[in-house]
C-alpha positions, 0 to 999 in steps of 0.5 A: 225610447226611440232613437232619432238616429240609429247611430246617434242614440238619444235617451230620454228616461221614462218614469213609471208611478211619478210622485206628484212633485216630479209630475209637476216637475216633468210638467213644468219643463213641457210648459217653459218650452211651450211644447202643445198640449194637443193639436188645433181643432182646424188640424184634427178636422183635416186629419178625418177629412183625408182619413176618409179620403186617402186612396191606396197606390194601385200596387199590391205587395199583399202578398209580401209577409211583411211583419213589424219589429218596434218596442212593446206597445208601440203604436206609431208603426213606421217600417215593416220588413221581409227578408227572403233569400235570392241566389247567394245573396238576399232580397230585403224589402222595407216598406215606410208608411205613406204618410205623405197621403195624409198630408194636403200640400199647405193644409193644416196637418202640414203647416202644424207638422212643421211648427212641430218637427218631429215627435218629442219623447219626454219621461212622462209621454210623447208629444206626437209629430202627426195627430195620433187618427194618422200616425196611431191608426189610418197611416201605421203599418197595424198587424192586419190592415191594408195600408199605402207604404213607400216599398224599398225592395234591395238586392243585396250580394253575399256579403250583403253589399247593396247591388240594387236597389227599387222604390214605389207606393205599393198596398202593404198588409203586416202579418204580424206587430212584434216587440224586440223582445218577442224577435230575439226570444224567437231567435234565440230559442230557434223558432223565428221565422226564416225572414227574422232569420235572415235579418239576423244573418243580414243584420251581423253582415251589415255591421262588418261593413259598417265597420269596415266603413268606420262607422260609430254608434254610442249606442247607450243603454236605454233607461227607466226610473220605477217607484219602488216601496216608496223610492225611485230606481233606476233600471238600466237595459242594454239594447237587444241585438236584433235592435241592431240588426233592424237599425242596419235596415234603417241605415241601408235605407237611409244610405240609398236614399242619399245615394239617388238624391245626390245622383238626382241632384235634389233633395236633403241629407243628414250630415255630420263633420267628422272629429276634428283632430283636437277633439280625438286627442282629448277624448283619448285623454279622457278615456285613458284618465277613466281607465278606459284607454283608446289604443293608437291605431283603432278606429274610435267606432271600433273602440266604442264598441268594445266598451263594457256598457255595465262598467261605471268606467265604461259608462263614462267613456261612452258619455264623454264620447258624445264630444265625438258626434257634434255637429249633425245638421241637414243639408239641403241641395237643388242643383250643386251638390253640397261641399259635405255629403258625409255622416261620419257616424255612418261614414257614408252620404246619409238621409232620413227616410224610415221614420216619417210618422215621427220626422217631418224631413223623411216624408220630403225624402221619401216624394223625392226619392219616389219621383227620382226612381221612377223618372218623374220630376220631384214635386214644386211644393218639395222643392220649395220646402227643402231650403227651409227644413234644415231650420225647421228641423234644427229648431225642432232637435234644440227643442228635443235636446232641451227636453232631454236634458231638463227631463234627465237632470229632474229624473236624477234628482229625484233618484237621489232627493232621499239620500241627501248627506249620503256617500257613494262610489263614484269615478271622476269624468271631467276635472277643473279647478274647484271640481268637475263632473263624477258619474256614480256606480250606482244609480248610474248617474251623471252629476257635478261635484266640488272639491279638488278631484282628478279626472279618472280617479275613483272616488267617495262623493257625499251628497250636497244638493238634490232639488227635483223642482230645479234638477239641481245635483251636486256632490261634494268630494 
């Protein structure tokens, strides 16, 4: 599943061979939040209408090899890359489909993308930003046909600090659709190409300087529920590293964009405050009652990372971190700059930029930032939209939270609905009176319990309550 924000990993499980109660289930949460089926037949005219119209840029990067790293059978193709090196240091180019080349200002596609807002991932299938004639063909970076794209071409020094940086819509042709998985074999094996080379090289570079910025991921391992010999099972897998080479690309991308917004005085951030000093204290109080303790002095995202992601301890320390990333929102800006440009999880100014098939906020950024290199003004109809996306977007990630949680808690029932009256290992995550929330060892699941438990201690929990219909789990110690 993709993650709305690289440092800010969002999981929605997905389920293969879903049995008919949790189908219904999974249907009914899409219904209760009255997310669509399809788009309008006004919307789809449209999106053949400018399909058949759309003109590629007078630019040609042709020539650039660009290939296109995303999950197997990904469609919705928004970024395609290529590294070479140039002196002591790297030249990376990044090319973000030109989505706004299909979106008429006022038309259909555009009224319907900002009712919408974003992609929604849930377990049983995605809910598309765009109709799928553009976001699945006309406008995706397709191994082998000619597309538009908004071309980011950085030079990077040998650190792979950003020395300079260039934008324009140029014609881009991908070499070559991989999946994360093919990437990292390549790698590992030595038979990548010298550009997925250099990501990887690039890639552990810009991570020491995330590092040294005191940038944080959560970073959890990604989910899926399978039906086997007649039950479910949850099958855990922990993010490739070239996952984080490529979300290091995203990142760059993002933080330029910032970077020529806030000098040109318009646009949008993505912002996030940092933790408020209470927060910190209790997270260190949580993770040392977990057995996980934080040492004093250690940034928190040099903690994060040094978690054991395959520790029912380290799990629950992850999860308890999320109290860490609260706050995230958009920040539009149009003359005086915003009081907070930060993402504390990037800790840097930040914008989204890379996924504008998935993300209706990327296409604004992605105009403005064209228009401000190049010298032009930032369009009237960008301007006028930009107050109105933080709403438009906070709507949109409330209805994704929603989804993601409705989903997760039917999904975990329906893990457990057999085993009603079971024991199992579990570690006590959070405690109050009369209870708290354990997470167990295996299935690696999240769930409240009764009974007077402490938070940290390991425990046996016995199975109460497992109903798919009302994602209702609960344990009792």
């Amino acid at each position: 599943m993709r993650s709305s924000d690289p440092r800010e990993r969002v999981i929605v499980p997905r389920v293969s061979n879903p049995t008919e109660l949790l189908a219904d289930t999974l249907r009914l949460i899409r219904e209760d939040l009255n997310l669509p089926e399809s788009f309008p037949p006004a919307v789809e005219a449209e999106a053949r209408e400018v399909v058949d119209a759309v003109e590629l840029p007078p630019v040609d990067e042709t020539a650039v090899p660009f290939v296109t790293i995303d999950p197997e059978g990904a469609t919705d193709l928004d970024q395609a890359l290529h590294l070479e090196r140039a002196g002591d240091g790297y030249r990376v180019r990044y090319a973000i489909a030109d989505v706004p080349a299909f979106v008429r200002e006022g038309g259909e596609i555009d009224a319907e993308a900002r009712e919408r807002g974003q992609t929604l991932y849930a377990p049983d299938g995605r809910i598309p930003l765009h109709p799928t004639v553009i976001s699945e063909h006309a406008a995706s970076l397709l191994e082998g046909q000619l597309r538009g794209a908004f071309v980011w071409t950085f030079e990077l020094d040998a650190a792979a600090n950003v020395t300079s940086t260039g934008l324009a819509r140029a014609q881009v042709r991908s070499r070559h659709q991989y999946s994360y998985t093919e990437v990292q074999a390549q790698l590992d094996d030595g038979t990548a190409s010298e550009s997925l080379q250099l990501l990887r090289e690039v890639g552990i570079k810009r991570t020491a300087l995330e590092r040294e910025r005191g940038g944080a991921s959560l970073n959890r391992p990604d989910e899926e529920v399978e039906f086997r010999g007649g039950r479910y099972e949850l099958v855990r897998r922990s993010p490739l590293p070239v996952e984080e080479w490529n979300a290091q690309l995203s990142l760059m991308t993002g933080m330029a964009a910032a970077g020529i917004m806030l000098d040109g005085g318009v646009g949008i951030l993505r912002t996030m405050p940092a933790p408020f000093d209470d927060t910190l204290e209790h997270f260190r109080m949580q993770v040392a009652a977990l057995g996980e303790p934080w040492p004093a002095g250690q940034p928190y995202g040099e903690y994060l990372r040094g978690l054991d992601r395959d520790s029912a301890s380290g799990l629950a320390a992850i999860h308890a971190a999320a109290s860490l990333f609260r706050g995230a929102g958009y920040t539009a800006f149009d003359g005086a700059l915003p009081e907070n440009t930060t993402q504390a999880a990037v800790a840097a100014p930040y914008a989204h930029a890379t996924a504008p098939l998935r993300r209706l906020v990327d296409r604004f950024v992605l105009v403005t930032c064209e228009a401000l290199v190049a010298g032009r003004p930032v369009p009237d109809w960008v301007r006028e939209a930009l107050p109105t996306l933080p709403k438009i977007m906070g709507r949109s990630d409330g209805v994704a939270s929603r989804l993601e949680h409705a989903s997760v808690d039917a999904i975990e029932a329906a893990l457990l609905a057999d085993r009603v009256g079971s024991v199992f290992d579990a570690v006590v995550i959070s405690a109050k009176e009369g209870g708290g929330v354990i997470q167990l060892t295996d299935p690696v699941v999240t769930a409240n319990i009764e009974g007077a438990v402490t938070a940290g201690e390991t425990i046996k929990a016995t199975l109460v309550t497992a109903d798919i219909g009302s994602g209702t789990t609960l344990f009792r110690a």
